[in-house]
N, C-alpha and C positions, 0 to 999 in steps of 0.2 A: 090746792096748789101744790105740784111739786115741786120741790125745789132740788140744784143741781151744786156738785162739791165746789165747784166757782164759787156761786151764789152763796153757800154756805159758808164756807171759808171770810168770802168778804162780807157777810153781816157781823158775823160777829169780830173778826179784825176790826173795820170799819166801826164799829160801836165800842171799842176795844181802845181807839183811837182819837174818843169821846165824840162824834160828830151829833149833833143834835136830828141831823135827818134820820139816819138809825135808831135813836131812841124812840123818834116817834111812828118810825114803824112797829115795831113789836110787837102792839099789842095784836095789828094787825093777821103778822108773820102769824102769831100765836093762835091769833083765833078767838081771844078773848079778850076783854074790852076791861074797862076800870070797875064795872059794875057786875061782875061774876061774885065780888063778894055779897053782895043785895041779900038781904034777907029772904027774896022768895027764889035766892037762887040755891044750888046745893055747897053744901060745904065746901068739898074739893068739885072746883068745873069738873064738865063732862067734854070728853070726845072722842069721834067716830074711830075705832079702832080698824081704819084698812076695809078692806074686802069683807068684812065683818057682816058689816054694815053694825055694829051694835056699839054703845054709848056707854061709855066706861068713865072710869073716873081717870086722870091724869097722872094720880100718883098712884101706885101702888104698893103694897106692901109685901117685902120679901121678908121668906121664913129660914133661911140656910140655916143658921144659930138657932139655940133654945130660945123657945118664944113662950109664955104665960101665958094659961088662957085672959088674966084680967086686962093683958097689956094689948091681946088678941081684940077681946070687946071693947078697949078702949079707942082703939086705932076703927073699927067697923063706927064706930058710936062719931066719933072724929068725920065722918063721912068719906074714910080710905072703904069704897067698896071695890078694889081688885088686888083678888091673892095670889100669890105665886108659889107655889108649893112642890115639893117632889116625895117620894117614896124613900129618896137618899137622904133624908135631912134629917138629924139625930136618928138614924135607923128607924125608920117611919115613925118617929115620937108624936114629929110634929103632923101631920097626915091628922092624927088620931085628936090633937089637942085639938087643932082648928078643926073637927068633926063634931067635938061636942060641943065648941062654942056655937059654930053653925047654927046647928041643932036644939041647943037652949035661948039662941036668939030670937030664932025665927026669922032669920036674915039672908039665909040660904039663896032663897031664888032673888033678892035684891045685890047679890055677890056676883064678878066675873070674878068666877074660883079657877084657874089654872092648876096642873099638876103634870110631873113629867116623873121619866122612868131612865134607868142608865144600863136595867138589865139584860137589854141585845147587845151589850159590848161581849165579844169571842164566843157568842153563839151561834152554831150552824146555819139556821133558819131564823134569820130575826125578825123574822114578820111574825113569826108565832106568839114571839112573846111577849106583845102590844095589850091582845086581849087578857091575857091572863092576869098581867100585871095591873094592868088598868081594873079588873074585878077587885082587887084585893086592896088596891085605894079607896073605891068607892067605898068599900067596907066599913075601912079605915075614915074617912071623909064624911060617913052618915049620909051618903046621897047616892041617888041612882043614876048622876050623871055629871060631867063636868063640864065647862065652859071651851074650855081648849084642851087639849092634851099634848104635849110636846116631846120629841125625841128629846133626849135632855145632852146635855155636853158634846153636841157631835163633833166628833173628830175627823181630821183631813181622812184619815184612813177609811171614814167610812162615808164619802160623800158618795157613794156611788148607791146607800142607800136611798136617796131619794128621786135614782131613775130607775129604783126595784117596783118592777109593775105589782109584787106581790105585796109590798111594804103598805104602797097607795091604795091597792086592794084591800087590805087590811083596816087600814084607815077611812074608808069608805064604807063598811061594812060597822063598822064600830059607828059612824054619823046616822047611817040608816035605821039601826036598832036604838038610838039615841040616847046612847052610850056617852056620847063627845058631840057637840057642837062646831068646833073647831078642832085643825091639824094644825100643830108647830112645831116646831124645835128651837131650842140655847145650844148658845153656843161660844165660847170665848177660847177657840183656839188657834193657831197660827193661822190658818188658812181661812179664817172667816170670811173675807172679802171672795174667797173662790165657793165659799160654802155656801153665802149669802146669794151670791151669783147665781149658783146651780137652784135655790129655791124658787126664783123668782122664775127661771126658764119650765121647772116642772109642773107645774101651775096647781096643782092639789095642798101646796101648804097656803095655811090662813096666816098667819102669824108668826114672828120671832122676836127671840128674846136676844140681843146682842151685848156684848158690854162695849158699852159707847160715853166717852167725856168729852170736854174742851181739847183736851190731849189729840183727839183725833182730828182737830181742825186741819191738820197738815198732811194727814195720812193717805196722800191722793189717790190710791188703791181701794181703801177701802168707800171713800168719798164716794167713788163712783158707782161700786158694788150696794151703797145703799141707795142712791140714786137709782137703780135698777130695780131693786124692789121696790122703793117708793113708786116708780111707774107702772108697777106690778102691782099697786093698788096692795102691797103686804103690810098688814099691821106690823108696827114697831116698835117693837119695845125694847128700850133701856134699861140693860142694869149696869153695877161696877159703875156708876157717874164718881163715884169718890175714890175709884182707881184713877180717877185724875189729880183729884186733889189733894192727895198725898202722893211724894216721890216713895221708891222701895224703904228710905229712912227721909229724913230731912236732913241730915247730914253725919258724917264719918269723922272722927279728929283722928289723930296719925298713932293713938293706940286703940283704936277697933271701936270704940265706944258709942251709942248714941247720943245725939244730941239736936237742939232744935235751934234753927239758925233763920236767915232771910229776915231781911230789912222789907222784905216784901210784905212777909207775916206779919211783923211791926205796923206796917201801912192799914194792910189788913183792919189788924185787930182796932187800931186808933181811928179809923173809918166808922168801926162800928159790923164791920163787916165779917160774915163768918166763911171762909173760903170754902167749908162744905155747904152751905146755904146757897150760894154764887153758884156752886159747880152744878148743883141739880136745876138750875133756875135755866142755867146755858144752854144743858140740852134739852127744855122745851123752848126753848129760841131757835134752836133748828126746827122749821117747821115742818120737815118729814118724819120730825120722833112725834110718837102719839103719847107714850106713858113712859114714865120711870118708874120702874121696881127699887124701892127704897129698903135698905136693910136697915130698917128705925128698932134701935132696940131699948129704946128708954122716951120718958114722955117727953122730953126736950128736944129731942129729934122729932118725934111725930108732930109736936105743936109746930115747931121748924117748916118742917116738910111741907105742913097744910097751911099754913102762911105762906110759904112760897109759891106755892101753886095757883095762889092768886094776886100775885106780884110781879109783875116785867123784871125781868135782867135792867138793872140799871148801869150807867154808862160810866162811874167809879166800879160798880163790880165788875164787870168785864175788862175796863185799864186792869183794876189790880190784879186779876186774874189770868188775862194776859203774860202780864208780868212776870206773876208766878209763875207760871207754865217753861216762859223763857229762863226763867233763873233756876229753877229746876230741872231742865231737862234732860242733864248728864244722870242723876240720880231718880230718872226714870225710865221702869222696864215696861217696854210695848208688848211686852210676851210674843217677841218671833222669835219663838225655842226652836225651830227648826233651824236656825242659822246656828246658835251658838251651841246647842245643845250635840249637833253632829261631831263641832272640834271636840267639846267636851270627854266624849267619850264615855256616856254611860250617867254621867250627874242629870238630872231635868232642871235645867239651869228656872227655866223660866218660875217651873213650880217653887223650885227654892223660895225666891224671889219675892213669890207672891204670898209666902208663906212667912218672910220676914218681912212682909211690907203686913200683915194681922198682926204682927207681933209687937213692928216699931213703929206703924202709923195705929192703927186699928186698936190697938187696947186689948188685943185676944191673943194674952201669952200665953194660958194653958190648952187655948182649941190648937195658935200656931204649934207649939211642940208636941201635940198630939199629933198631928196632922203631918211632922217631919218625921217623926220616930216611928211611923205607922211606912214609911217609904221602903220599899228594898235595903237590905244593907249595901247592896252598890251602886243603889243612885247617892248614899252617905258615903261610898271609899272617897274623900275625895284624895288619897294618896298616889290614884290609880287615874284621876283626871288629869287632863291637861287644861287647866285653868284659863292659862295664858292667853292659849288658842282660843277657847271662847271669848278670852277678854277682845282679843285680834277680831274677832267674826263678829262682835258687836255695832251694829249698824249706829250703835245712837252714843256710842263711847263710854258706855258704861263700866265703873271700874267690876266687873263682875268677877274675878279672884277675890277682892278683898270683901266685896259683896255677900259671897257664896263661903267664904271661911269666917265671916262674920253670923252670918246662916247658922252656920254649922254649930258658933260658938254658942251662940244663946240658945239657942234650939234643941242642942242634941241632951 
């Protein structure tokens, strides 16, 4: 079944709003019933990932961070069998680490192993360098081949790669020698709803990776842009679900500072409820996401994760969640840097952003100011920005001056 941004929108409003007929569709919606937990079932359910045709597990496990090899077999062993990996990810550490777990598990072919590549950005011919880089994963990966291979981060700038007959030629030629099994690309930038769009019309990508929350319930742009690929039979996948459930901070007091607030968060917690648990659970309630890519980096996430994934969105998590959403939403950034980032003049508002939401929601103060300090010096002038202007061009009101020199302070 596909479902459409209407449809999507008011399942989970509608459950949101407690109605008992939404609840008891879900499981429905979902695809999976009360009994996926069953002992002669698999750990985390299985499903049909798209145009695949192939049976994956629902959760999957993201590596951007430093990952363990024990934490690696712990999450395989857990019954997470889909990895999502890149060449970019601690300078191929990780590539390498999850190659010899792989490899001393013997779990390899029971893996959907993903991996993507970022190094066609400012090259001449970027069809070239699909194969080459893809050889030197595999290396890395301990295997002669991978499940999908995806353009990784593509940017509005380069949407015109995937109407390059040599790009698809390339990609075709890599499935032939079986190299890759599947073509995709990730993607989490401004223009994704135009990007998501153009995949579905080209018909050679299998799969994508978007970053998709409850936050997007509203987003009638891109609503519709996944709606396209859903009817394009494109596997779905999620990541960034907890770029919903945390705003850039939880809140500002009037000398810069962090701090954590919402009577929401209270409800939350006295629920019983963990708002990152809710938010992953949300979007397999959309029934056109197939898997969330989970960045579990401790066992209490992973135990998390694989409890959830066989548990409905219930009708208090989604009210409070809801909730959240609305009570946060000034101090949430949708990352369309192309609006603010134009007044700005040279800062990447939205990167900032996302880079002080690792810092103040995420727990990851020394990757975020690695990751700030590694920027241009003049996406830091912020002397030379116009702040204002981008706070002006902010579609969702976000105070993005005190945001971005709040950025600056902890960060720099």
């Amino acid at each position: 079944m596909h479902g459409t941004c209407d449809g999507s929108r008011r399942r989970f409003l509608k459950t949101s709003a407690a109605t008992g007929a939404a609840l008891a569709s879900a499981p429905a919606l979902r695809g999976f019933g009360q009994d996926a937990a069953a002992a002669d079932e698999p750990k985390v359910p299985l499903v049909t990932l798209g145009k695949t045709g192939q049976k994956v597990t629902k959760l999957g496990m993201g590596t951007s961070w430093s990952v363990s090899p024990s934490f690696v077999q712990a999450a395989l062993l857990s019954g997470v069998r889909f990895i999502d990996t890149s060449e970019s990810y601690e300078n191929t550490r990780t590539e390498q680490v999850l190659g010899q777990v792989l490899e001393r598990t013997g779990l390899r072919k029971d893996t959907y192993l993903v991996t993507k590549t970022t190094r066609y950005r400012g090259v001449p011919d970027q069809a070239a360098v699909f194969p080459s880089e893809l050889e030197k994963s595999l290396e890395r990966l301990r295997t002669d081949y991978v499940d999908a291979y995806y353009i990784h981060g593509i940017a509005g700038q380069d949407i015109g790669m995937l109407s390059d007959p040599n790009v698809k030629a390339t990609f075709e030629k890599l499935k032939a020698a079986g190299k890759i099994r599947f073509a995709g690309l990730s993607c989490h930038d401004a223009m994704l709803p135009e990007i998501l769009e153009k995949a579905a019309e080209v018909g050679w990508i299998d799969q994508v990776m978007i970053q998709y929350s409850f936050r997007a319930v509203d987003h009638d742009k891109l609503q519709r842009a996944i709606d396209k690929a859903s009817k394009a039979n494109i596997g779905l996948v999620a990541m960034k679900t907890q770029r919903g459930a945390d705003a850039v901070v939880d809140a500002i007091d009037n000398d810069g500072q962090l701090f954590a607030i919402d009577q929401t968060m209270k409800r939350l917690r006295e629920a019983g409820i963990k708002k990152e648990v809710a938010a992953v659970k949300s979007v397999w309630y959309d029934d056109r996401m197939q898997v969330v890519v989970s960045e579990m980096t401790n066992f209490s996430d992973l135990r998390e994760n694989v409890a959830a994934s066989r548990e409905p969105l219930t009708i208090e998590e989604a009210r409070l969640l809801e909730e959240h959403r609305q009570k946060t939403a000034h101090l949430y950034c949708h990352g369309c840097g192309h609006l603010c980032e134009t007044a700005a003049k040279g800062v990447p508002v939205a990167t900032v952003l996302r880079y002080l939401r690792y810092y103040a929601a995420y727990g990851k103060r020394s990757e975020a100011r690695a990751l700030y300090q590694a920027l241009p010096a003049e996406a830091r002038d912020l002397a030379k920005a116009d702040l204002a202007a981008a706070e002006r061009a902010c579609p969702r009101g976000l105070p993005v001056a005190n945001l971005v020199q709040l950025a600056n302070t902890h960060l720099s």
